[in-house]
ROKE-865812 format. One record per atom (N, C-alpha, C, O, CB): residue number from 1; residue in one letter; atom name; x, y, z. Coordinates in steps of 0.2 Angstrom, whole numbers, plus 5000, padded with zeros to 4 digits. Each point is the difference from the previous one (the first is absolute). Glycine has a CB too. Layout:
N
num->NUM residu->A atome->CA u->X v->Y w->Z
...
//
This chain:
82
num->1 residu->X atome->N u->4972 v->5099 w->5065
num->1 residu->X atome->CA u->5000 v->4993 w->5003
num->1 residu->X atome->C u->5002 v->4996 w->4994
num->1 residu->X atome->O u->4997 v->4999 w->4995
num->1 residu->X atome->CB u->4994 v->5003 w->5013
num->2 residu->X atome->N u->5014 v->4996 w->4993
num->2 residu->X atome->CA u->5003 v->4993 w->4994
num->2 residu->X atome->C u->4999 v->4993 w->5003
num->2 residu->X atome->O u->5004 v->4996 w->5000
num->2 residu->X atome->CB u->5007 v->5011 w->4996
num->3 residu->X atome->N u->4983 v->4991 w->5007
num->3 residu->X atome->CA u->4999 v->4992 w->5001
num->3 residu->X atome->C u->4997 v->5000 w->4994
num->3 residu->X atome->O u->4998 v->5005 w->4997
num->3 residu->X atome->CB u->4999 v->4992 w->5016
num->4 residu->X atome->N u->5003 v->4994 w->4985
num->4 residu->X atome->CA u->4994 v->4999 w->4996
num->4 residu->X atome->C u->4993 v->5000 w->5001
num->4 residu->X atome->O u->4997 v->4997 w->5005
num->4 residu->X atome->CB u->5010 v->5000 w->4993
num->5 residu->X atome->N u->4991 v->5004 w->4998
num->5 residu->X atome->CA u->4992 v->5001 w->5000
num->5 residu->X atome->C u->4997 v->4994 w->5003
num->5 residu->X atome->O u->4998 v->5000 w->5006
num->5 residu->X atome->CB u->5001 v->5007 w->4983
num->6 residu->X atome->N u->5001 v->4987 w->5007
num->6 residu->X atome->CA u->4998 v->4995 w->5003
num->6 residu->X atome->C u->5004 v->4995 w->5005
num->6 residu->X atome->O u->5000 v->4994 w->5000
num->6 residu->X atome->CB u->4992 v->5008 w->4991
num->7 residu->X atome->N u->5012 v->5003 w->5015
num->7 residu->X atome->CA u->5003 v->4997 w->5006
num->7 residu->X atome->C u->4995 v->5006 w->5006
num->7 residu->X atome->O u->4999 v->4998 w->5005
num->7 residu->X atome->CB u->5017 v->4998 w->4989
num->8 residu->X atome->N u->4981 v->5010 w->5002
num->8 residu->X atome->CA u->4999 v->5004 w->5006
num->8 residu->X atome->C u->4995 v->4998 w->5007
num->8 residu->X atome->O u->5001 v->5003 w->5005
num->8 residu->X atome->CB u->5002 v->5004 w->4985
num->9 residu->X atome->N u->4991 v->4988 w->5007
num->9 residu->X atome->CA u->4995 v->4999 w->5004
num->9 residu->X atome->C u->5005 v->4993 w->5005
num->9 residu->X atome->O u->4997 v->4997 w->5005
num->9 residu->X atome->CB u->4990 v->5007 w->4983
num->10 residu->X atome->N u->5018 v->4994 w->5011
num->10 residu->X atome->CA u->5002 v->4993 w->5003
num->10 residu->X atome->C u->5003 v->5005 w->5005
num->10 residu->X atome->O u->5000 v->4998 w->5005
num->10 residu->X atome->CB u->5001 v->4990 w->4985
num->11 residu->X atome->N u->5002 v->5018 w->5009
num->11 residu->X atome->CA u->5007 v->5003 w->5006
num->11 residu->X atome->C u->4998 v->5003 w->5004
num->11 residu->X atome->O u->4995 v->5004 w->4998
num->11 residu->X atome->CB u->5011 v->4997 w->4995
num->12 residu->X atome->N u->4996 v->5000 w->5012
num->12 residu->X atome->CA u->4997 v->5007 w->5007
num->12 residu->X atome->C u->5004 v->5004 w->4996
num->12 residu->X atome->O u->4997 v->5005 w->4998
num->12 residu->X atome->CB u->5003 v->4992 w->5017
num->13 residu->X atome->N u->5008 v->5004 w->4983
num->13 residu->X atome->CA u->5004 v->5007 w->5000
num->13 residu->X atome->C u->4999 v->5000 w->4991
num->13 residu->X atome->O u->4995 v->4997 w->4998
num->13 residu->X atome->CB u->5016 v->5002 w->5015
num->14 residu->X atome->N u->4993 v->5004 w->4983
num->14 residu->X atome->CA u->5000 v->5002 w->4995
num->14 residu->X atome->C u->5007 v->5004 w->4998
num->14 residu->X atome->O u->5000 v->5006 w->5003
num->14 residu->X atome->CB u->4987 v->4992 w->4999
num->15 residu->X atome->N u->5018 v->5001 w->4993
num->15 residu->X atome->CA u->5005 v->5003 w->4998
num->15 residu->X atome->C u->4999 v->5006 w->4997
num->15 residu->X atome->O u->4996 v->5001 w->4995
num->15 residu->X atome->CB u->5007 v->4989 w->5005
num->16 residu->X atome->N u->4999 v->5015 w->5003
num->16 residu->X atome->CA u->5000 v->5008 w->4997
num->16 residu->X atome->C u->5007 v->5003 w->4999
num->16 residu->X atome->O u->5005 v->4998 w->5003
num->16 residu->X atome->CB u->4984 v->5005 w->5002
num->17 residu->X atome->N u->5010 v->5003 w->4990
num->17 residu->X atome->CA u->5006 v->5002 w->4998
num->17 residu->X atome->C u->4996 v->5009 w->5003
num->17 residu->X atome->O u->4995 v->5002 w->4998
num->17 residu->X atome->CB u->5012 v->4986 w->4989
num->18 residu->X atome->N u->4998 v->5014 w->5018
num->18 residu->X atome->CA u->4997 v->5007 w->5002
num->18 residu->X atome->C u->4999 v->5007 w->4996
num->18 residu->X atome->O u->5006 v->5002 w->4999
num->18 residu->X atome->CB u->4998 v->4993 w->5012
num->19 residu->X atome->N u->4992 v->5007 w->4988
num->19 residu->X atome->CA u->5002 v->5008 w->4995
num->19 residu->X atome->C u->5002 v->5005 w->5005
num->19 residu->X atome->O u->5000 v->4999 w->5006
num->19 residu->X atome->CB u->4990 v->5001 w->4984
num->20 residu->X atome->N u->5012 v->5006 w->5007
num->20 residu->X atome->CA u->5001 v->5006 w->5004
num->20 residu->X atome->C u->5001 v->5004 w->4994
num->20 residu->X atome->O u->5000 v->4999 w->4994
num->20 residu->X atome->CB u->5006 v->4998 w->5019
num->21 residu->X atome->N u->4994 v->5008 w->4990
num->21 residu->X atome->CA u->4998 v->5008 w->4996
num->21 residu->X atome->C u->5011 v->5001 w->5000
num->21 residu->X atome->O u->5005 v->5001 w->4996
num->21 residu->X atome->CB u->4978 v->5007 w->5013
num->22 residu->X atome->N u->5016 v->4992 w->4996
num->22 residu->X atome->CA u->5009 v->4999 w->4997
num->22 residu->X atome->C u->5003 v->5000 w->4995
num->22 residu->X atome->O u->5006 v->4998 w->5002
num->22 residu->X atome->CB u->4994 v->4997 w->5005
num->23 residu->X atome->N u->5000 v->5006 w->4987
num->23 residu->X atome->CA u->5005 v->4998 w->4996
num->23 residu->X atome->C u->5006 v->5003 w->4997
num->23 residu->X atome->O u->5001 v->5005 w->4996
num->23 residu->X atome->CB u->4991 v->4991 w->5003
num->24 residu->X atome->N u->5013 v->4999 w->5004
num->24 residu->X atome->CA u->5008 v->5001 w->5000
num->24 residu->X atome->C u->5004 v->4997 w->4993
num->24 residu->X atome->O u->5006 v->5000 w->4999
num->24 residu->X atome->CB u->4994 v->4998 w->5015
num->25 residu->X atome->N u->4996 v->5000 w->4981
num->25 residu->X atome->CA u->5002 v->4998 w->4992
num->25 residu->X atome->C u->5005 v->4994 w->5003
num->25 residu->X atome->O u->5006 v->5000 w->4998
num->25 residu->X atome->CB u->4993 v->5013 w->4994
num->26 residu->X atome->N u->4998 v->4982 w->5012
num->26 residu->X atome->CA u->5003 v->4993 w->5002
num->26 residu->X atome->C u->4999 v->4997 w->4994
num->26 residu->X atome->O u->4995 v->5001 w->4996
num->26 residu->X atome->CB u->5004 v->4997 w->5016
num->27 residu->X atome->N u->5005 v->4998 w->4987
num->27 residu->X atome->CA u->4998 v->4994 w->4996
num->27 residu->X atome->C u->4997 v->4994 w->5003
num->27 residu->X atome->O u->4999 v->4995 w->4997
num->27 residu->X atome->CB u->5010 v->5008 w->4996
num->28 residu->X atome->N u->4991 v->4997 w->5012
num->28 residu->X atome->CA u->4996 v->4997 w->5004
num->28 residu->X atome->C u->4992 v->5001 w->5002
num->28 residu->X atome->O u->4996 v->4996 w->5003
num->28 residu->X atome->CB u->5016 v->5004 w->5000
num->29 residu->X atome->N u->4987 v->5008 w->4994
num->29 residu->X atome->CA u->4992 v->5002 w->4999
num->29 residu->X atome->C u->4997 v->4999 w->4993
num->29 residu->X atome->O u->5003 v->5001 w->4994
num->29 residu->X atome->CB u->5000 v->5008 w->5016
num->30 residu->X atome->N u->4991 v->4990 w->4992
num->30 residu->X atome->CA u->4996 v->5001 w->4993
num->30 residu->X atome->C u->4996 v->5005 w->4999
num->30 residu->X atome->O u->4995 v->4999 w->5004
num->30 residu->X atome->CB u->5005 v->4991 w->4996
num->31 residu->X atome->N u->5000 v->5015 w->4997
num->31 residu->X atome->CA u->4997 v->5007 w->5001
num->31 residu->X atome->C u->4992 v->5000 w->4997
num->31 residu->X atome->O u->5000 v->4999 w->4993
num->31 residu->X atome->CB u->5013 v->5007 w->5005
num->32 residu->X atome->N u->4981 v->4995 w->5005
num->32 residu->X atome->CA u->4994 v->4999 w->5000
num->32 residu->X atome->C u->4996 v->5007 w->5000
num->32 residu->X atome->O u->5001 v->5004 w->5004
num->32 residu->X atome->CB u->5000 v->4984 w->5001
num->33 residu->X atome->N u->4995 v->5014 w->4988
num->33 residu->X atome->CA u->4999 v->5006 w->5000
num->33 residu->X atome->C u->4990 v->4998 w->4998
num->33 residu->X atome->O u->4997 v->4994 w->4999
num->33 residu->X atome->CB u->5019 v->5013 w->4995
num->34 residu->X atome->N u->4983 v->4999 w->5007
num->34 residu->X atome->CA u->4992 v->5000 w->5000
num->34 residu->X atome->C u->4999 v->4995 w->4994
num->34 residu->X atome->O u->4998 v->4994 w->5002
num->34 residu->X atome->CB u->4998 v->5019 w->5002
num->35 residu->X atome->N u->5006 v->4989 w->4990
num->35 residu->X atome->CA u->4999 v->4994 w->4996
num->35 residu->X atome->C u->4999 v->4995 w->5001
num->35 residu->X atome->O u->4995 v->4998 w->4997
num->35 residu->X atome->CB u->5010 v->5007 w->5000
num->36 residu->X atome->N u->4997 v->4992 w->5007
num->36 residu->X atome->CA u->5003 v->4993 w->5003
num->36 residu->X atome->C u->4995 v->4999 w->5003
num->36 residu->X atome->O u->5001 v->4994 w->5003
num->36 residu->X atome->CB u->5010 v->5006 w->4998
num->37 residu->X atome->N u->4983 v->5004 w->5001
num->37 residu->X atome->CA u->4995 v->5001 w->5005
num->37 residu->X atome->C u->5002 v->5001 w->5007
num->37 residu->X atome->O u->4996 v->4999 w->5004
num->37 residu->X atome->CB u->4998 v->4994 w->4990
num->38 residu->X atome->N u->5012 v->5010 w->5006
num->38 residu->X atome->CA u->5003 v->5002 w->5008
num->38 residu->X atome->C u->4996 v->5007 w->5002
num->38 residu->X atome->O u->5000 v->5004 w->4995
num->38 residu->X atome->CB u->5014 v->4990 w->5005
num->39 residu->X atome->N u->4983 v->5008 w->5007
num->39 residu->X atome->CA u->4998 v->5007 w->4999
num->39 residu->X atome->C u->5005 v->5006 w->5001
num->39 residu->X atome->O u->4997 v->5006 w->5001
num->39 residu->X atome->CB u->4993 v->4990 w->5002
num->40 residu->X atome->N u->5016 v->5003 w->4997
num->40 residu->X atome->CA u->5005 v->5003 w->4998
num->40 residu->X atome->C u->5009 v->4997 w->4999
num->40 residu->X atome->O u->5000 v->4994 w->5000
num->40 residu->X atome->CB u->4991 v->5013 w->5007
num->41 residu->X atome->N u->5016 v->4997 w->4991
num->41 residu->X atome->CA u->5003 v->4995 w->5001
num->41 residu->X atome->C u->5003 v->4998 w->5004
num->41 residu->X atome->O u->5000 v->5001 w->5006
num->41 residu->X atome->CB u->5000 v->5001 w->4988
num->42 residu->X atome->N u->5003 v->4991 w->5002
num->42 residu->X atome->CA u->5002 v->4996 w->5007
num->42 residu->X atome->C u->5005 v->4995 w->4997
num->42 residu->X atome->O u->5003 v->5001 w->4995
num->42 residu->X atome->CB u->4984 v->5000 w->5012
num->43 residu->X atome->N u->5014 v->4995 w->4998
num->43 residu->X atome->CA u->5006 v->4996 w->4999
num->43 residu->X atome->C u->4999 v->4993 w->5001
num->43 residu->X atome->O u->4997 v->5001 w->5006
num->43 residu->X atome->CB u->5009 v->5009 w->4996
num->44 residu->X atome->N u->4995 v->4982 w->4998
num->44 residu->X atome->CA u->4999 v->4996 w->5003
num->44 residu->X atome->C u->5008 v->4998 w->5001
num->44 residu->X atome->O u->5004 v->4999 w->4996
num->44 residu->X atome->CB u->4982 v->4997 w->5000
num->45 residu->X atome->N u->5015 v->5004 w->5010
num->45 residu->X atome->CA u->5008 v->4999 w->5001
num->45 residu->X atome->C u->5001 v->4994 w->5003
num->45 residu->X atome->O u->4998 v->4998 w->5006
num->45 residu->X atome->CB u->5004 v->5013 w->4995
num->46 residu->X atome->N u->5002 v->4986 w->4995
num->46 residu->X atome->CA u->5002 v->4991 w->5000
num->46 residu->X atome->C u->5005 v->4998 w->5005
num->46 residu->X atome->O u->5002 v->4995 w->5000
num->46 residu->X atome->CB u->4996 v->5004 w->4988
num->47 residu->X atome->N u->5003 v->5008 w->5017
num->47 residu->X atome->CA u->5005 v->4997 w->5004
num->47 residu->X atome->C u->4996 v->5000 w->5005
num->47 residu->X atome->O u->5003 v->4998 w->5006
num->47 residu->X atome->CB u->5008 v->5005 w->4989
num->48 residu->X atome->N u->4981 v->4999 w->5006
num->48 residu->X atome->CA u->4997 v->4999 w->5004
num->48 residu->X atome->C u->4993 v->4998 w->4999
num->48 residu->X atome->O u->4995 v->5003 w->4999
num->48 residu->X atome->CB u->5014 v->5004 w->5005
num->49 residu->X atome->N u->4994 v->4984 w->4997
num->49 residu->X atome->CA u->4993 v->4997 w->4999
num->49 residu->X atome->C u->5000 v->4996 w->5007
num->49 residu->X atome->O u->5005 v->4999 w->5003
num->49 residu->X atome->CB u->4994 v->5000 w->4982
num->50 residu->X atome->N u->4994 v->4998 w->5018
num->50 residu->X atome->CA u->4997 v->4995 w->5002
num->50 residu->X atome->C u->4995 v->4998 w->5001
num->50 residu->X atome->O u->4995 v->5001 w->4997
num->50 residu->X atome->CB u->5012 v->5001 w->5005
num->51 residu->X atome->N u->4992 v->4992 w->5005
num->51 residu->X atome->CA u->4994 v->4997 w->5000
num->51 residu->X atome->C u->4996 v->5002 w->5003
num->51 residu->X atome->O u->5002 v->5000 w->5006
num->51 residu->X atome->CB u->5003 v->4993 w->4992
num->52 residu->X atome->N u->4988 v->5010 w->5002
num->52 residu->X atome->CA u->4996 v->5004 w->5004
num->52 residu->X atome->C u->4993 v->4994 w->5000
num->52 residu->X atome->O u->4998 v->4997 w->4995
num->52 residu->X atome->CB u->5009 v->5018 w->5000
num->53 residu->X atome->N u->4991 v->4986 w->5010
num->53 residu->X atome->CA u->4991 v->4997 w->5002
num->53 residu->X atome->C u->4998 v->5003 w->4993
num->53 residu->X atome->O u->5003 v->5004 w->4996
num->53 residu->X atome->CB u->4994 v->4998 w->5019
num->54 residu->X atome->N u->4997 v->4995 w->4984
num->54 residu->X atome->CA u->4996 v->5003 w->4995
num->54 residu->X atome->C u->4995 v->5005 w->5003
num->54 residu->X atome->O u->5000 v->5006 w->4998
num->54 residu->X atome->CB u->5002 v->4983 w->4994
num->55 residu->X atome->N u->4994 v->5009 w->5012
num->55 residu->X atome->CA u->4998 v->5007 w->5006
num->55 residu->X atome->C u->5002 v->5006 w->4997
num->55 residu->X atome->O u->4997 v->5005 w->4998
num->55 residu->X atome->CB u->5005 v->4988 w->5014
num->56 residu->X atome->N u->5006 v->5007 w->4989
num->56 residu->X atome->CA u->5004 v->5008 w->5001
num->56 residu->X atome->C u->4997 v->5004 w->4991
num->56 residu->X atome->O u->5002 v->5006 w->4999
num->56 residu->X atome->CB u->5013 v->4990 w->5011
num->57 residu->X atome->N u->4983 v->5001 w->4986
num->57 residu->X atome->CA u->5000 v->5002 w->4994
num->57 residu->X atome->C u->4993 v->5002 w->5000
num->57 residu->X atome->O u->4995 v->4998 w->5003
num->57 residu->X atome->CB u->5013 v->4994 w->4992
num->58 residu->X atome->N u->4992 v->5014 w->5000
num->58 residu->X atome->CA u->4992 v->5004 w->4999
num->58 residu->X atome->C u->4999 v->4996 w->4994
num->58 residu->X atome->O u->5001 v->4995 w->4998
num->58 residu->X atome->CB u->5000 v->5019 w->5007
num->59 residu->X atome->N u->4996 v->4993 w->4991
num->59 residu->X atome->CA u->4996 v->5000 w->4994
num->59 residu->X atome->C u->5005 v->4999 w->4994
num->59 residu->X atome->O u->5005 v->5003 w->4999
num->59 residu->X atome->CB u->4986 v->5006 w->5006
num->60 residu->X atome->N u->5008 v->4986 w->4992
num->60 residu->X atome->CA u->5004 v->5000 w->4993
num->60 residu->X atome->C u->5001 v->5006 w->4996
num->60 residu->X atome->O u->4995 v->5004 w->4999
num->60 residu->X atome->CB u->5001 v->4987 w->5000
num->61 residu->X atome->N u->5012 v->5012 w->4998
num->61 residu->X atome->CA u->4999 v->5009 w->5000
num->61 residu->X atome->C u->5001 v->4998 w->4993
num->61 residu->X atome->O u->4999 v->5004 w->4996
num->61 residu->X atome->CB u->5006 v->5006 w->5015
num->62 residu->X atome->N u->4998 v->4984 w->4986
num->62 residu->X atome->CA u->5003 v->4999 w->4992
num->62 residu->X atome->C u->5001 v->4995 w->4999
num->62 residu->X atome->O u->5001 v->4996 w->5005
num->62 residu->X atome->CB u->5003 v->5013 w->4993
num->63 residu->X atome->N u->4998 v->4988 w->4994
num->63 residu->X atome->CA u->5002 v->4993 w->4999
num->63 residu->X atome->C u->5006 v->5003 w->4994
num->63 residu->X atome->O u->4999 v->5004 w->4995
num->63 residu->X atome->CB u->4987 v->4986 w->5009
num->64 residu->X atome->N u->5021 v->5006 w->5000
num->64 residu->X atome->CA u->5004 v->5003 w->4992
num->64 residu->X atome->C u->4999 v->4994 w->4997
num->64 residu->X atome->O u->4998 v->4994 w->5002
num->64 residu->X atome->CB u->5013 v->5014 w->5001
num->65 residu->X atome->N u->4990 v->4996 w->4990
num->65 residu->X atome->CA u->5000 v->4996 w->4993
num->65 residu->X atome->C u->5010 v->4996 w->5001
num->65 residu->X atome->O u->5005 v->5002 w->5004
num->65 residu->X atome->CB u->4984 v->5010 w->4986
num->66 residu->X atome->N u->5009 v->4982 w->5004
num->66 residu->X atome->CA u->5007 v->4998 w->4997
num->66 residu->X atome->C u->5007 v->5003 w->5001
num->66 residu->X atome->O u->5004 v->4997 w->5002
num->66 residu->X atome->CB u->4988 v->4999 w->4992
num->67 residu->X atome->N u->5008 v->5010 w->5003
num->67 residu->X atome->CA u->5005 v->5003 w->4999
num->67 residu->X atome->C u->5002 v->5003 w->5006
num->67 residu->X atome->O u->5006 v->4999 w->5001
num->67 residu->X atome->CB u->4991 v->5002 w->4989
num->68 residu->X atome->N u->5000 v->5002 w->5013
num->68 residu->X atome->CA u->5001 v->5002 w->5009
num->68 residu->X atome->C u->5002 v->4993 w->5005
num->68 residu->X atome->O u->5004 v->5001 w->5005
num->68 residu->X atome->CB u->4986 v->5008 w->4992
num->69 residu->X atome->N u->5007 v->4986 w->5001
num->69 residu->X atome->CA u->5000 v->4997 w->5006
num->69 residu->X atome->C u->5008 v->4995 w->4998
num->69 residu->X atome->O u->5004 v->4997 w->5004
num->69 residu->X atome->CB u->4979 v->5002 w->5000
num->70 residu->X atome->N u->5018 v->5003 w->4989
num->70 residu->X atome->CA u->5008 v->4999 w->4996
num->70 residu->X atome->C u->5004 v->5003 w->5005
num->70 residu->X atome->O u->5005 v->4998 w->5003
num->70 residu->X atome->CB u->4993 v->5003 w->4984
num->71 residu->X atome->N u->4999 v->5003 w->5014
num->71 residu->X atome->CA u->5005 v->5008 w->5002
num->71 residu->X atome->C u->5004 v->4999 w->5009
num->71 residu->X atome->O u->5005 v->5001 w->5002
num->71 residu->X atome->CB u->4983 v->5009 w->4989
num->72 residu->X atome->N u->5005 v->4987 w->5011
num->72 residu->X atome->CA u->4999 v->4997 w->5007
num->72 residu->X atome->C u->5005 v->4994 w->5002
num->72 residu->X atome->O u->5003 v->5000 w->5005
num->72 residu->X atome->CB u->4985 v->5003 w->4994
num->73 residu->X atome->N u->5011 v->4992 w->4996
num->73 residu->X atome->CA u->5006 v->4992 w->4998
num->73 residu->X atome->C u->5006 v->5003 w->5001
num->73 residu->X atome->O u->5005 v->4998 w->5004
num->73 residu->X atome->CB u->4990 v->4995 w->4987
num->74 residu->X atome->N u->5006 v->5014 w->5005
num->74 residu->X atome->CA u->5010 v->5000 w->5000
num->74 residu->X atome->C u->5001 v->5005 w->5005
num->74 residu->X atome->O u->5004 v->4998 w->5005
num->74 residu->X atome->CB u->5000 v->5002 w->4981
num->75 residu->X atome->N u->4992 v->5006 w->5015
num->75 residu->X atome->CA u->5001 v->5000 w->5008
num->75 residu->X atome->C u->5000 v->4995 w->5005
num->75 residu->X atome->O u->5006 v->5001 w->5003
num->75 residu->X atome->CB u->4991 v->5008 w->4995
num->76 residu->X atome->N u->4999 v->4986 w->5006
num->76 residu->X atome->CA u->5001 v->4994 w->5002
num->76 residu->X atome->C u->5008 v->4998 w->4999
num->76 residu->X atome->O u->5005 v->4999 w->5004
num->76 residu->X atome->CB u->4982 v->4999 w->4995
num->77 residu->X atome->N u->5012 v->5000 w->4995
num->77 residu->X atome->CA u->5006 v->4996 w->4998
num->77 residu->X atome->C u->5006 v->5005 w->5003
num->77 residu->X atome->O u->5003 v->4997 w->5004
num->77 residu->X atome->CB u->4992 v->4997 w->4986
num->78 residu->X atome->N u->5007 v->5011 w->5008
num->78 residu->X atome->CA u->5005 v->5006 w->5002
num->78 residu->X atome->C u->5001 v->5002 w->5007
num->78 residu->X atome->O u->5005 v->5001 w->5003
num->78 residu->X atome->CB u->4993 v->5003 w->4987
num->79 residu->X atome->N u->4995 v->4996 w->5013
num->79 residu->X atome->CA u->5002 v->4999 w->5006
num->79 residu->X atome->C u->5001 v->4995 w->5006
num->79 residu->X atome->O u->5000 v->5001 w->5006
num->79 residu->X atome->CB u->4997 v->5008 w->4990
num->80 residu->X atome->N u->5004 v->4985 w->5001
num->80 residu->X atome->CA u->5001 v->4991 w->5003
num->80 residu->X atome->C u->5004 v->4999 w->4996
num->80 residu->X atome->O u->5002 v->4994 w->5000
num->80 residu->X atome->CB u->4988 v->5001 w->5003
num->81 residu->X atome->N u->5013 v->5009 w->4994
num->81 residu->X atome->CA u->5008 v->4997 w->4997
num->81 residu->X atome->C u->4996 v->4992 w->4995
num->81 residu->X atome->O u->5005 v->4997 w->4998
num->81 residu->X atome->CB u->5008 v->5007 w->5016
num->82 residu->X atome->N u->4983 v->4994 w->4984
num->82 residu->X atome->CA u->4997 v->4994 w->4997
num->82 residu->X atome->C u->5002 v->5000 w->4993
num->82 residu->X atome->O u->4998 v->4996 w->4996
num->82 residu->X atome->CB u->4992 v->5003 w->5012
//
């Protein structure tokens, strides 16, 4: 989820960027490993994000750091041509 923190309590839906196990070495993906606190790998792929209820969302699985959520920007960016 890439909303802001303090937008979340004012919104029904909430911005996400989707993971999958999938990984095709897009530059469009951000590759998330246990490290990262994922429980396996994975991928958040930027050509497939949207706006989802907040309902549809479970348990919090991880919070990326700076450098990750860097990583997140230029995929976005790369895949919105921005």
């Amino acid at each position: 989820m890439l909303t802001r923190n303090e937008a979340i309590d004012h919104l029904n839906e909430v911005f996400v960027v989707l993971a999958t196990t999938n990984v095709r070495g897009l530059p469009t993906a951000v590759e998330l490993r246990p490290a990262d606190g994922m429980p396996r790998v994975c991928v958040l792929n930027a050509d497939h994000v949207a706006s989802l209820p907040k309902g549809y969302l479970g348990d919090l699985i991880t919070s990326l750091g700076a450098a990750k959520l860097a990583e997140v920007r230029r995929a976005l960016d790369h895949a919105t041509g921005c």
